[in-house]
Chimera marker file (.cmm) of the C-alpha trace (Angstrom):
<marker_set name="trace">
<marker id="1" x="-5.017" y="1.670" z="23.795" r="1" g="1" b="0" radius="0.5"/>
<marker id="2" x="-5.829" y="0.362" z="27.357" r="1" g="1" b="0" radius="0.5"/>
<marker id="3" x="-2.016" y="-0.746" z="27.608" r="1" g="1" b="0" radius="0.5"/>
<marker id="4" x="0.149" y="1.677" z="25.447" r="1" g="1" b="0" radius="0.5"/>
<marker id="5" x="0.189" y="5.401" z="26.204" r="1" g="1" b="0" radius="0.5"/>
<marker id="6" x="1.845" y="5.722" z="22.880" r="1" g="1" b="0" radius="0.5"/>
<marker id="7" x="-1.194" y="4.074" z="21.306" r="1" g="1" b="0" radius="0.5"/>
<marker id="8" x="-3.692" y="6.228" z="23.383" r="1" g="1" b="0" radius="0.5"/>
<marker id="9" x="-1.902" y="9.397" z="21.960" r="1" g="1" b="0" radius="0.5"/>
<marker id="10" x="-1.697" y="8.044" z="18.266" r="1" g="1" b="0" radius="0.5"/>
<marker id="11" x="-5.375" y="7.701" z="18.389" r="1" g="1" b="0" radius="0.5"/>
<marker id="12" x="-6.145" y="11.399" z="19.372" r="1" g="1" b="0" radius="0.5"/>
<marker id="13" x="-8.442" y="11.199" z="15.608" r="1" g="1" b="0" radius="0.5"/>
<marker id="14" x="-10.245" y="8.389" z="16.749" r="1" g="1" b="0" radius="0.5"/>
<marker id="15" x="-11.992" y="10.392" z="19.778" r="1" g="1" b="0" radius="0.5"/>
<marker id="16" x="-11.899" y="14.059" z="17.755" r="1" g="1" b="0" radius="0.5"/>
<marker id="17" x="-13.860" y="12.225" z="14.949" r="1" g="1" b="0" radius="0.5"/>
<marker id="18" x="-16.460" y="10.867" z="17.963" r="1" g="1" b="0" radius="0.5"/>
<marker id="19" x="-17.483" y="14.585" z="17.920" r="1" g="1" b="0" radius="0.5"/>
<marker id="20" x="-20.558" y="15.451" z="16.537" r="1" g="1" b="0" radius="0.5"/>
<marker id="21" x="-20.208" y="17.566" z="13.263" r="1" g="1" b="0" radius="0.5"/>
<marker id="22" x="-16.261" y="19.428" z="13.630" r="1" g="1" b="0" radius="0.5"/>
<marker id="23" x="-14.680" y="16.696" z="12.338" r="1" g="1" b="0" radius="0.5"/>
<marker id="24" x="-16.543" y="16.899" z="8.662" r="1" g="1" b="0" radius="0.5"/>
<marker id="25" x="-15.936" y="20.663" z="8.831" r="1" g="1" b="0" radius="0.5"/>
<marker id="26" x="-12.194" y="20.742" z="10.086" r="1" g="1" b="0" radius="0.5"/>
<marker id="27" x="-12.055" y="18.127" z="6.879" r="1" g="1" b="0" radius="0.5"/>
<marker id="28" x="-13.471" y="19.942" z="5.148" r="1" g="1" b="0" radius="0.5"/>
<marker id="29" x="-12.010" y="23.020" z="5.300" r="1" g="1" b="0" radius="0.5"/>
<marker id="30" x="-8.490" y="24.434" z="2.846" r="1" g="1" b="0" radius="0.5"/>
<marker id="31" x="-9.713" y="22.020" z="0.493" r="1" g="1" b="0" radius="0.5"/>
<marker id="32" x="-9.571" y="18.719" z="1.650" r="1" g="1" b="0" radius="0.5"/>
<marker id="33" x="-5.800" y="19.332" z="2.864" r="1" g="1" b="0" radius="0.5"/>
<marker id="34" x="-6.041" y="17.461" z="5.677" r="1" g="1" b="0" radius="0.5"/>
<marker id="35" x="-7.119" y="14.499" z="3.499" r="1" g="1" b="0" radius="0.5"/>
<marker id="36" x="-4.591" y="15.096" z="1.285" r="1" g="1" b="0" radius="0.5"/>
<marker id="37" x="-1.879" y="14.971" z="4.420" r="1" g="1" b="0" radius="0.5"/>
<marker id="38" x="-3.735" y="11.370" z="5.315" r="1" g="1" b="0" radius="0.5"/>
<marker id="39" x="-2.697" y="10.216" z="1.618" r="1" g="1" b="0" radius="0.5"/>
<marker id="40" x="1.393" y="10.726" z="2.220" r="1" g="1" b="0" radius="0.5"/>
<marker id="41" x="3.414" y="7.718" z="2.517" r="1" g="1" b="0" radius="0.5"/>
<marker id="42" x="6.024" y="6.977" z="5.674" r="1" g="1" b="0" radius="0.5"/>
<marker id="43" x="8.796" y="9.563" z="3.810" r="1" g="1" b="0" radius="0.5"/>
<marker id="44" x="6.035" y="12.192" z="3.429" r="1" g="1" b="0" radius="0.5"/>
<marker id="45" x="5.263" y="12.012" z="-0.463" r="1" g="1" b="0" radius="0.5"/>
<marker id="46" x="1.945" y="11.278" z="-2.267" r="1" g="1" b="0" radius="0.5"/>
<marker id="47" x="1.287" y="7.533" z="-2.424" r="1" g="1" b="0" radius="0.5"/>
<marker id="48" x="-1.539" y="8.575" z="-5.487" r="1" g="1" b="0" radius="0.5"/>
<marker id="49" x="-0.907" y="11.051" z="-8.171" r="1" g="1" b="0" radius="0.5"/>
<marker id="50" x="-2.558" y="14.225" z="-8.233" r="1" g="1" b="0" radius="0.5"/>
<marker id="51" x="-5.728" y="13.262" z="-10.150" r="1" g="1" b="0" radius="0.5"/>
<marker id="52" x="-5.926" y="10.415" z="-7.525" r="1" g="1" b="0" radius="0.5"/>
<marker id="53" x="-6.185" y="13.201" z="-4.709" r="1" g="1" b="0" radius="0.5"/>
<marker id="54" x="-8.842" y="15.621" z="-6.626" r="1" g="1" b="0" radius="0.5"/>
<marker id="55" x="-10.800" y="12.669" z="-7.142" r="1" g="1" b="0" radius="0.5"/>
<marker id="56" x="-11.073" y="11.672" z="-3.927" r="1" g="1" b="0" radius="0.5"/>
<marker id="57" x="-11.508" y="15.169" z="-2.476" r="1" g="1" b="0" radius="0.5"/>
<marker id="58" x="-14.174" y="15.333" z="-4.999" r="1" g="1" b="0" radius="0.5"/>
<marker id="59" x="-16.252" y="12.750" z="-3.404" r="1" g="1" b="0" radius="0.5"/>
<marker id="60" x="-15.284" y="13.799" z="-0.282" r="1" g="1" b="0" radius="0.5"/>
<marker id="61" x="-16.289" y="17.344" z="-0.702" r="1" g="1" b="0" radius="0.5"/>
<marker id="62" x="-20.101" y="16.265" z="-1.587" r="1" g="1" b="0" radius="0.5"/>
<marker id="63" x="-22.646" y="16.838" z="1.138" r="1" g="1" b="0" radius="0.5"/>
<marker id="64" x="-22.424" y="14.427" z="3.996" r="1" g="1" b="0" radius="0.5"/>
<marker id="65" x="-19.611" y="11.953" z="2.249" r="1" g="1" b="0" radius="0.5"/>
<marker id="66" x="-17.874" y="12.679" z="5.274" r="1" g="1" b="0" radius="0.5"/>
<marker id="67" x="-20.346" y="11.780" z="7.790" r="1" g="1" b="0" radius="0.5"/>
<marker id="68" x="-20.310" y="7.844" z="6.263" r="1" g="1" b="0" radius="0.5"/>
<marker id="69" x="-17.299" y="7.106" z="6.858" r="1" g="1" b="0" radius="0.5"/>
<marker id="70" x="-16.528" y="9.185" z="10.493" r="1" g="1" b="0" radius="0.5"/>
<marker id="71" x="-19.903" y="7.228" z="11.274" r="1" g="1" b="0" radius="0.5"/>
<marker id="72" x="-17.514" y="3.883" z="11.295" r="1" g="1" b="0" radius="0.5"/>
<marker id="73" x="-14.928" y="5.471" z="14.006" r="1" g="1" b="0" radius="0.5"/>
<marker id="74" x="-17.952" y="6.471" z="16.028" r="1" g="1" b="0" radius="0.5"/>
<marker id="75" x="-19.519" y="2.876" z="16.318" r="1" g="1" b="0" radius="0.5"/>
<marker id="76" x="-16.262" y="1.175" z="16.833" r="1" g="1" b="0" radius="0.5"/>
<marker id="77" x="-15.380" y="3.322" z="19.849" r="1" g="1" b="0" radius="0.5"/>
<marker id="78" x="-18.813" y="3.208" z="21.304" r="1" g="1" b="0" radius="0.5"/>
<marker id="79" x="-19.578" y="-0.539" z="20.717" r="1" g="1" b="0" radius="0.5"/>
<marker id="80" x="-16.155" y="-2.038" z="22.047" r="1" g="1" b="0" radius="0.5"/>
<marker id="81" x="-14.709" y="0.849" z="24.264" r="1" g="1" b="0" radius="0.5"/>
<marker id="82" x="-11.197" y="-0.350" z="22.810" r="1" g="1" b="0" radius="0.5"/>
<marker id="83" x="-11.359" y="-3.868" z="23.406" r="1" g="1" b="0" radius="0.5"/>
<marker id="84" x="-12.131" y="-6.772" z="21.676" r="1" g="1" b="0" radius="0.5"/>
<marker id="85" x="-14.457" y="-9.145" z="23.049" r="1" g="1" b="0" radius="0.5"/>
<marker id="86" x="-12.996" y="-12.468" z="25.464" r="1" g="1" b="0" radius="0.5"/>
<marker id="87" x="-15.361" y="-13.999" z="23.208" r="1" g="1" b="0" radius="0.5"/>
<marker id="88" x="-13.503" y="-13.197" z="19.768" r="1" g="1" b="0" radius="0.5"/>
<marker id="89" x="-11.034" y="-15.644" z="18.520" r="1" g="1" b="0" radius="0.5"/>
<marker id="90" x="-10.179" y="-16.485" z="15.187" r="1" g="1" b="0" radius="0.5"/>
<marker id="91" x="-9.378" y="-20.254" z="14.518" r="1" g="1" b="0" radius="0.5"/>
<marker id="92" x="-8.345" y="-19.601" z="10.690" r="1" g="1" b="0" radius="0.5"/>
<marker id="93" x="-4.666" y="-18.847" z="9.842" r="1" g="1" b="0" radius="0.5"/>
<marker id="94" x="-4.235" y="-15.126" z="9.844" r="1" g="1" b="0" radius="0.5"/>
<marker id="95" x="-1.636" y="-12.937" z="8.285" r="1" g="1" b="0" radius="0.5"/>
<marker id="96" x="-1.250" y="-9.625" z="9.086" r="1" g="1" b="0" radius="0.5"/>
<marker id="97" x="1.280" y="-6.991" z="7.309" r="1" g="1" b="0" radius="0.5"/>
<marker id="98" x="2.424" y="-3.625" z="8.977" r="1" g="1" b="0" radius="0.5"/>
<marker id="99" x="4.066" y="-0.377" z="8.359" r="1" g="1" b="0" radius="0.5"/>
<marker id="100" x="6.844" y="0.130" z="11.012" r="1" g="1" b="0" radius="0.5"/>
<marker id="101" x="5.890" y="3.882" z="10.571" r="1" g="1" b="0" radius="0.5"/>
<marker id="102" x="2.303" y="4.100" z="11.287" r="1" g="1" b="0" radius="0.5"/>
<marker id="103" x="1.771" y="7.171" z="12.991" r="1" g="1" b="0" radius="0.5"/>
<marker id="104" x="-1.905" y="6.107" z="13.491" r="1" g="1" b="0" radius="0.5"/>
<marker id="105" x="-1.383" y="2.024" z="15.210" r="1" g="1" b="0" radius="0.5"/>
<marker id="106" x="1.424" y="1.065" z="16.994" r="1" g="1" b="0" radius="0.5"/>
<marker id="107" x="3.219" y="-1.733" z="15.624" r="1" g="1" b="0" radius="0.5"/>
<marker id="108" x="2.540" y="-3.714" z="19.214" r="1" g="1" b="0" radius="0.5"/>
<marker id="109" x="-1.244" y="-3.770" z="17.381" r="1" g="1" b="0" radius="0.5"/>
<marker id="110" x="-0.263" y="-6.368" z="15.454" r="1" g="1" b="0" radius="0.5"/>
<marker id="111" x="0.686" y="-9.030" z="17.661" r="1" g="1" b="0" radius="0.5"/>
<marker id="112" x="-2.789" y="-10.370" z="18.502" r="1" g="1" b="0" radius="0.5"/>
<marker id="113" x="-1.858" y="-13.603" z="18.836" r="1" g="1" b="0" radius="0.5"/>
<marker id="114" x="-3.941" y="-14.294" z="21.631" r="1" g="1" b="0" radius="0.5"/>
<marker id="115" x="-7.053" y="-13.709" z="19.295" r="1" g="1" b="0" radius="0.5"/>
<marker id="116" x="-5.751" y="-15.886" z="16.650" r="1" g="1" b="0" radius="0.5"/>
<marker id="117" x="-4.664" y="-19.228" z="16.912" r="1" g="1" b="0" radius="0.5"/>
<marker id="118" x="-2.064" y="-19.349" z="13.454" r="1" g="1" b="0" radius="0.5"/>
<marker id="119" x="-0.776" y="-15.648" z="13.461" r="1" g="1" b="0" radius="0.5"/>
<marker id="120" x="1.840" y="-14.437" z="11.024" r="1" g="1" b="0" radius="0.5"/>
<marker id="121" x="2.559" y="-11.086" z="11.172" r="1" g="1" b="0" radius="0.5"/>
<marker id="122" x="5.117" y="-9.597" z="8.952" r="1" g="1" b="0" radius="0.5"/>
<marker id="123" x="6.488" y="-5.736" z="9.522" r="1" g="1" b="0" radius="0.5"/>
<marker id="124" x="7.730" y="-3.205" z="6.826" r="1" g="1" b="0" radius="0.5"/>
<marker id="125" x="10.647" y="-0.895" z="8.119" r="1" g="1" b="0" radius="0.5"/>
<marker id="126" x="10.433" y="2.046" z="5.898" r="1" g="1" b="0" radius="0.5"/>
<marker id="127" x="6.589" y="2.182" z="5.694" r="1" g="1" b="0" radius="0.5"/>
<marker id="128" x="3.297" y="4.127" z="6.917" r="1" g="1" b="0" radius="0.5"/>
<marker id="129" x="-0.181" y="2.904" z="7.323" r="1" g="1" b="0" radius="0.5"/>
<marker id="130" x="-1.095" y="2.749" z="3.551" r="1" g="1" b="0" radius="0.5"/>
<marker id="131" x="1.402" y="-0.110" z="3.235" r="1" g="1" b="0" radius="0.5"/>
<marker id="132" x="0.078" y="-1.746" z="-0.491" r="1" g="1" b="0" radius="0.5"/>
<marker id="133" x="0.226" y="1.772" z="-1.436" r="1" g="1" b="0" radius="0.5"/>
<marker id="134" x="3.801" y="2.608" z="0.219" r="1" g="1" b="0" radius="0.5"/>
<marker id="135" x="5.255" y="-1.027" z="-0.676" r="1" g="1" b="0" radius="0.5"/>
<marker id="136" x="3.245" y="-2.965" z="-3.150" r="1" g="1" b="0" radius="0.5"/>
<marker id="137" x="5.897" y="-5.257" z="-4.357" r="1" g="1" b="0" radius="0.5"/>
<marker id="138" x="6.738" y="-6.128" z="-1.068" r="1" g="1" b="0" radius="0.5"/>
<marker id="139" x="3.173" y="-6.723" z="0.475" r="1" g="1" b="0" radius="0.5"/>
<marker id="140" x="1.950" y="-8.433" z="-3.129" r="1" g="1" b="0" radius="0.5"/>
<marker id="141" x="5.194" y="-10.689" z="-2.436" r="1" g="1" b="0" radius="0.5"/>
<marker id="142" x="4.278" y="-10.965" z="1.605" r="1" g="1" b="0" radius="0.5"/>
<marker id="143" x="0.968" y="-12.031" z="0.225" r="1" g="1" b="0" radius="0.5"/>
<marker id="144" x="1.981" y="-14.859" z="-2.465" r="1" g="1" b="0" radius="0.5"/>
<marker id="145" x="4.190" y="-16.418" z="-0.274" r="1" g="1" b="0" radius="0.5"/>
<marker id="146" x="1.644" y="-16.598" z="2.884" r="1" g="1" b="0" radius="0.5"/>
<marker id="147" x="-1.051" y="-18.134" z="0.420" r="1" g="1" b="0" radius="0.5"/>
<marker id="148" x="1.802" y="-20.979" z="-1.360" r="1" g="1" b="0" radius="0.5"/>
<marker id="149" x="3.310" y="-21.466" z="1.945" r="1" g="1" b="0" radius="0.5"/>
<marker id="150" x="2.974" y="-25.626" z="2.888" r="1" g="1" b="0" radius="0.5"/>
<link id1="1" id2="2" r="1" g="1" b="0" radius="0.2"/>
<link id1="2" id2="3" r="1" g="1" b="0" radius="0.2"/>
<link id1="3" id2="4" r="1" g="1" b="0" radius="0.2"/>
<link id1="4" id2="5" r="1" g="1" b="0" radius="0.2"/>
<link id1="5" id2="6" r="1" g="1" b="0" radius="0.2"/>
<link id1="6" id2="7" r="1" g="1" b="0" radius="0.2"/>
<link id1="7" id2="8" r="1" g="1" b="0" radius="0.2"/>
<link id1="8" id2="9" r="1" g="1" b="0" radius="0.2"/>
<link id1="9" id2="10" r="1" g="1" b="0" radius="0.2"/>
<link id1="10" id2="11" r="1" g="1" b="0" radius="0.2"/>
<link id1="11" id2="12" r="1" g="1" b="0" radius="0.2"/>
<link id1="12" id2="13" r="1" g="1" b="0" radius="0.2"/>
<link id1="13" id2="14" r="1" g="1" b="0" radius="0.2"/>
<link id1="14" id2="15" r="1" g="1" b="0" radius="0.2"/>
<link id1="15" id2="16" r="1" g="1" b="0" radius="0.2"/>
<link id1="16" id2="17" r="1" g="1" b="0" radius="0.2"/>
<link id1="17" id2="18" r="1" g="1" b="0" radius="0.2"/>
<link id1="18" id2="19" r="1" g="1" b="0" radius="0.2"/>
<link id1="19" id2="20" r="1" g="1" b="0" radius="0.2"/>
<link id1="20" id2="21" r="1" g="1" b="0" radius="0.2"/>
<link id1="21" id2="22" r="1" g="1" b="0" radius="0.2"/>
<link id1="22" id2="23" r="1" g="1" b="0" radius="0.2"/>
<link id1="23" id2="24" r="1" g="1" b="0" radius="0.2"/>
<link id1="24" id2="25" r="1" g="1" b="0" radius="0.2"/>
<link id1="25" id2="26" r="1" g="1" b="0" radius="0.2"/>
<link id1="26" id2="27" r="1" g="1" b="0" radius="0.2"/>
<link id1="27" id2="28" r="1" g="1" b="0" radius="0.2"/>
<link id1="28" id2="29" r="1" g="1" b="0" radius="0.2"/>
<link id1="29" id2="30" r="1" g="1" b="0" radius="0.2"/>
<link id1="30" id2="31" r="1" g="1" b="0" radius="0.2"/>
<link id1="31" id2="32" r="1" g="1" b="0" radius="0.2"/>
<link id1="32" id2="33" r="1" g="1" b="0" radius="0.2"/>
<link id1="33" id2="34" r="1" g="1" b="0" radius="0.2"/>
<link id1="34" id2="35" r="1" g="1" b="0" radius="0.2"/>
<link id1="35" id2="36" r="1" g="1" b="0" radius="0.2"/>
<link id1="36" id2="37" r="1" g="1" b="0" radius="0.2"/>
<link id1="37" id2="38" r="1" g="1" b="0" radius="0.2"/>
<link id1="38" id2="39" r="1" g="1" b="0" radius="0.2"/>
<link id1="39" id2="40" r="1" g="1" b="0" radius="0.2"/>
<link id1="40" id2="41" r="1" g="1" b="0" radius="0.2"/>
<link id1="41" id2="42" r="1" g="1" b="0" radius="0.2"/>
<link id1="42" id2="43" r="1" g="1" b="0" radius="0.2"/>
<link id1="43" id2="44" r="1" g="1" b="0" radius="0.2"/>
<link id1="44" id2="45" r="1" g="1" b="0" radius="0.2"/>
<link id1="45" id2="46" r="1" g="1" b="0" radius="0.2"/>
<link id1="46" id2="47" r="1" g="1" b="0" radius="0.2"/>
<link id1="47" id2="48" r="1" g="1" b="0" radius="0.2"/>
<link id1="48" id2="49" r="1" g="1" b="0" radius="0.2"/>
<link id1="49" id2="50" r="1" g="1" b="0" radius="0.2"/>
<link id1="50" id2="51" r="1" g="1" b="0" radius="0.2"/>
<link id1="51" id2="52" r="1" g="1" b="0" radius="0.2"/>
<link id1="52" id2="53" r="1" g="1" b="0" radius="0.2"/>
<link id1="53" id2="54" r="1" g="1" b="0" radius="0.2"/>
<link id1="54" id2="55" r="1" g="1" b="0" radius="0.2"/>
<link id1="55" id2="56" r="1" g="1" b="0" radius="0.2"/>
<link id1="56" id2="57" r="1" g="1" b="0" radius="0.2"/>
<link id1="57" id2="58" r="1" g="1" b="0" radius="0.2"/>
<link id1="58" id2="59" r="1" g="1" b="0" radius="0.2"/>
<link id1="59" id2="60" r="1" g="1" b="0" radius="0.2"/>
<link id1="60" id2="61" r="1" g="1" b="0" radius="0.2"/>
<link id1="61" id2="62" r="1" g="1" b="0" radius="0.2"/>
<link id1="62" id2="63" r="1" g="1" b="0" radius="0.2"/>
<link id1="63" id2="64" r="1" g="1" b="0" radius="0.2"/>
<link id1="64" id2="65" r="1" g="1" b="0" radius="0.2"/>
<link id1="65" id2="66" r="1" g="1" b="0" radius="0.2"/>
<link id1="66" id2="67" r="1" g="1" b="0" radius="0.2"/>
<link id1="67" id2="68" r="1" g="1" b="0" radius="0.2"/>
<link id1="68" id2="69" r="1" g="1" b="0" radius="0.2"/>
<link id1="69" id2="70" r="1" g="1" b="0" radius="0.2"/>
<link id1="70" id2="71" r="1" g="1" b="0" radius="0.2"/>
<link id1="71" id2="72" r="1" g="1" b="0" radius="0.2"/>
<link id1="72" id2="73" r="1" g="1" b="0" radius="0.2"/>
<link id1="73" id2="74" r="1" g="1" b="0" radius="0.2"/>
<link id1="74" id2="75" r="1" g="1" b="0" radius="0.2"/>
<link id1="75" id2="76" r="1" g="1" b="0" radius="0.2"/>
<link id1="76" id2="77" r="1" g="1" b="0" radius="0.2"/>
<link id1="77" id2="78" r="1" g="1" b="0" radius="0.2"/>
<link id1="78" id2="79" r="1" g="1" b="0" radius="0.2"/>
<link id1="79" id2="80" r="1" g="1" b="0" radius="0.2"/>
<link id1="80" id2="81" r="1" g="1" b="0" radius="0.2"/>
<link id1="81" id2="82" r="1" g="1" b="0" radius="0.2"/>
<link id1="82" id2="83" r="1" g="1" b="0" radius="0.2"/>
<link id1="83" id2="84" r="1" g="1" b="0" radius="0.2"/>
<link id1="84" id2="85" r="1" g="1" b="0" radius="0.2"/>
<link id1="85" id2="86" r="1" g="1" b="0" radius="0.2"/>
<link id1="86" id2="87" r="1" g="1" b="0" radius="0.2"/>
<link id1="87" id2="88" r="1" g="1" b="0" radius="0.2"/>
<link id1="88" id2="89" r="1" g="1" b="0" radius="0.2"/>
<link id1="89" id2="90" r="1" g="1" b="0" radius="0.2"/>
<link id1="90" id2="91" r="1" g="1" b="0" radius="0.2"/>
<link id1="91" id2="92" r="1" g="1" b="0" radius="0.2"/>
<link id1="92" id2="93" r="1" g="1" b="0" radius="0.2"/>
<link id1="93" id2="94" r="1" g="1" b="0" radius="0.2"/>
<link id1="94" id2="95" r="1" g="1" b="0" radius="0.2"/>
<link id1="95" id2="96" r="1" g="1" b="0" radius="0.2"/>
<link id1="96" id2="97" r="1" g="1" b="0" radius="0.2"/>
<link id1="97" id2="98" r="1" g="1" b="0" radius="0.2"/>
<link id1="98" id2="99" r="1" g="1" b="0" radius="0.2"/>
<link id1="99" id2="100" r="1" g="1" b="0" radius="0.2"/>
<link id1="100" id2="101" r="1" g="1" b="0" radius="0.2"/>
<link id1="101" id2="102" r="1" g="1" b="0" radius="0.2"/>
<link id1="102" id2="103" r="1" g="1" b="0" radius="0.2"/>
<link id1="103" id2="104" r="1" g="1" b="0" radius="0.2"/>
<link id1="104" id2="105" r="1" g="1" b="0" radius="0.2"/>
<link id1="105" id2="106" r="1" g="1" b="0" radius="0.2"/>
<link id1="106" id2="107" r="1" g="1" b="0" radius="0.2"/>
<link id1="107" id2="108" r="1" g="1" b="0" radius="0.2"/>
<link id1="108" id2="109" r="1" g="1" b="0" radius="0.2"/>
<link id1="109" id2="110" r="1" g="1" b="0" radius="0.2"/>
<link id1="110" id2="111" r="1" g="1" b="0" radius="0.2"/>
<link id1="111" id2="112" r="1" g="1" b="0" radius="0.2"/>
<link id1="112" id2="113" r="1" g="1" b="0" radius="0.2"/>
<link id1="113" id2="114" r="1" g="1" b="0" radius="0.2"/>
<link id1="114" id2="115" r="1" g="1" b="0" radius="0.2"/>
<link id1="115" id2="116" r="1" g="1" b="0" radius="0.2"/>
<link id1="116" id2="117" r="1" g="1" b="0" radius="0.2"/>
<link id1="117" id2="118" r="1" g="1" b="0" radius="0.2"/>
<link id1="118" id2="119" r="1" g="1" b="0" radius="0.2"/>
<link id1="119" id2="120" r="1" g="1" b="0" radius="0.2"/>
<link id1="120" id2="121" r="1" g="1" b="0" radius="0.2"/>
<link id1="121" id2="122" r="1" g="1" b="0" radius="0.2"/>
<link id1="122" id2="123" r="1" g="1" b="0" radius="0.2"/>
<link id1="123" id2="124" r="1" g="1" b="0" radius="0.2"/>
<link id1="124" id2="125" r="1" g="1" b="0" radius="0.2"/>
<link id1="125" id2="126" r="1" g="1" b="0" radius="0.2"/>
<link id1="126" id2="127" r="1" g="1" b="0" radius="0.2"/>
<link id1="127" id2="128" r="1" g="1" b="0" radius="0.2"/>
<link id1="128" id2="129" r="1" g="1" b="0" radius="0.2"/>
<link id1="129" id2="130" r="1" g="1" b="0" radius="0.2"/>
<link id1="130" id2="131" r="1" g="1" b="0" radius="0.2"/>
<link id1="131" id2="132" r="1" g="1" b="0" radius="0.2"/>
<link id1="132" id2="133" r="1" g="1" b="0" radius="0.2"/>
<link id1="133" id2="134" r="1" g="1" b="0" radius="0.2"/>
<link id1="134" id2="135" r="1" g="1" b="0" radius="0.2"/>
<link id1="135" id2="136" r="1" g="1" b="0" radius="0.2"/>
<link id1="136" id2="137" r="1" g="1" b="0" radius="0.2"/>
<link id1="137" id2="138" r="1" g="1" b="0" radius="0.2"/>
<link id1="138" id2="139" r="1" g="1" b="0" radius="0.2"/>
<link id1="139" id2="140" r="1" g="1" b="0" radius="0.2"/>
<link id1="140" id2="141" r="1" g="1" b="0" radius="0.2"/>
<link id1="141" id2="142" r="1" g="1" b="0" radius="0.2"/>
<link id1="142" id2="143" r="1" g="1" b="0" radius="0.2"/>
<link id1="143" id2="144" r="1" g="1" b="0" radius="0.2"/>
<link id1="144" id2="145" r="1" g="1" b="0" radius="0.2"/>
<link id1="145" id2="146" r="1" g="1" b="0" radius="0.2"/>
<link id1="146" id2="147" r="1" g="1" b="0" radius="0.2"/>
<link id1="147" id2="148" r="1" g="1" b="0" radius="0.2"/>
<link id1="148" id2="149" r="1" g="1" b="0" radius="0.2"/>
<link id1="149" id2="150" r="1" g="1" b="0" radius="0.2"/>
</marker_set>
């Protein structure tokens, strides 16, 4: 976020979920909609059927299943402030598959190649954040060929 204003803006959730105790009751709120809006693919239909999304806003909706889960945005942006550690590298091969239309993560995310020594990353055009659930032939066959390759 440090170097993209485009990624700063994206991640408007990240510091409205840092609040203490709106965020579970804007999510709350019109019956999980907002939830339900998170679960749309890159062309703006459900990526789960119908008794996919009441079951989820049924756990959801229970007391504090919110909290658990907002409580993971909250440590990330108060441990690293954005930034990985100079520290953290990763020495294993790496593959990392991405949704051209994320409107959460840039697709300049992706290229962390100075983290990771053997980086692969491979993009999908017509695809949002939820990409095994917006393309799962593709990132199943992204997959099988990254784990047979020589």
């Amino acid at each position: 976020m440090a170097r993209s204003w485009r990624q700063f803006f994206s991640s408007w959730y990240k510091y409205f979920f840092n609040l203490p105790l709106l965020p579970e009751l804007v999510l709350l709120s019109n019956d999980l909609s907002l939830l339900e809006e998170f679960m749309k693919s890159a062309d703006g239909h459900a990526m789960c059927t119908a008794e996919d999304v009441e079951a989820y806003k049924y756990v959801f909706s229970k007391y504090n299943s919110l909290t658990c889960p907002l409580n993971y945005y909250r440590a990330v942006i108060r441990k690293y402030r954005c930034e990985l550690p100079r520290s953290y590298h990763i020495k294993v091969p790496a593959l990392v598959i991405w949704g051209k239309r994320d409107i959460a993560l840039v697709p300049q995310l992706a290229e962390v190649h100075r983290y990771v020594d053997d980086l692969t990353v491979q993009y999908i055009e017509n695809c949002s954040h939820w990409t095994q659930q917006d393309q799962p032939v593709l990132v199943n066959q992204y997959m099988r060929d990254y784990l047979t390759r020589d």
